[in-house]
C-alpha positions as CSV (number, residue, x, y, z in Angstrom):
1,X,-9.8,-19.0,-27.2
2,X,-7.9,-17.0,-24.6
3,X,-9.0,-17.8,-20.9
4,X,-10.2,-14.6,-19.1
5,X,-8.6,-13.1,-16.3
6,X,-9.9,-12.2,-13.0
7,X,-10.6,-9.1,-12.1
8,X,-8.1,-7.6,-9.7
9,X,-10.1,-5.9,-7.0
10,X,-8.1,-2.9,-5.6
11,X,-7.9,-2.0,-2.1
12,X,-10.9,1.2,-0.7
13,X,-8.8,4.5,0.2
14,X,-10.6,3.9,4.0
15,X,-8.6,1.1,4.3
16,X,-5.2,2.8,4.2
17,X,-6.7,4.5,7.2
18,X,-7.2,4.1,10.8
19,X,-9.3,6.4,13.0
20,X,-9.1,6.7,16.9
21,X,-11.2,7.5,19.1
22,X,-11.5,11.0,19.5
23,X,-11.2,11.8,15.7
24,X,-7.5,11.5,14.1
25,X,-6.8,9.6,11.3
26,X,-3.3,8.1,11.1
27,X,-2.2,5.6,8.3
28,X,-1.7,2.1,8.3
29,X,0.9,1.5,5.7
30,X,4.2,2.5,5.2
31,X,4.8,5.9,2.8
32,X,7.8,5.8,0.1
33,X,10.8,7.1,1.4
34,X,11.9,8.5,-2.0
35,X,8.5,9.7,-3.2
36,X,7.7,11.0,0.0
37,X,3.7,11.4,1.9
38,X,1.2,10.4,-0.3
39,X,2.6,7.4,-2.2
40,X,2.3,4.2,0.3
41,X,4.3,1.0,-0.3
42,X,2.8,-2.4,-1.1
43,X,3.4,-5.0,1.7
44,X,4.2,-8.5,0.0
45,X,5.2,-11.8,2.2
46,X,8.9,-10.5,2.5
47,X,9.3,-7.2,1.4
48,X,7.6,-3.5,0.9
49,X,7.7,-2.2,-2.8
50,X,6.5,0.8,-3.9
51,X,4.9,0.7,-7.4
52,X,6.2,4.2,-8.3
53,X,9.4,4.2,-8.0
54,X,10.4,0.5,-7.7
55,X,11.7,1.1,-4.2
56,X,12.0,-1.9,-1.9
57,X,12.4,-2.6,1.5
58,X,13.0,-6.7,2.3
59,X,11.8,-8.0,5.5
60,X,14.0,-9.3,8.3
């Protein structure tokens, strides 16, 4: 028998933002620059990837 796989839990849409206080909501992660607004970039250990387009940023 196969060994199951854990579920991957994915990450709330309130988490991708911040609130201050008097109301505005800015973003916490870093937006594609090829796909543009809208499509944010996965932060690993030593790069940024987006999972669209395959883009990828490495850390200095």
């Amino acid at each position: 028998m196969a060994a199951k796989k854990a579920a991957k839990e994915s990450q709330k849409r309130s988490e991708l933002y911040s609130v201050d206080g008097q109301g505005k909501a800015t973003t916490t992660r870093r937006h594609c620059p090829r796909c543009g607004p809208g499509v944010f970039m996965g932060e690993h250990k030593d790069r940024f990837s987006c999972g669209k387009c395959g883009y990828t940023e490495f850390k200095q």
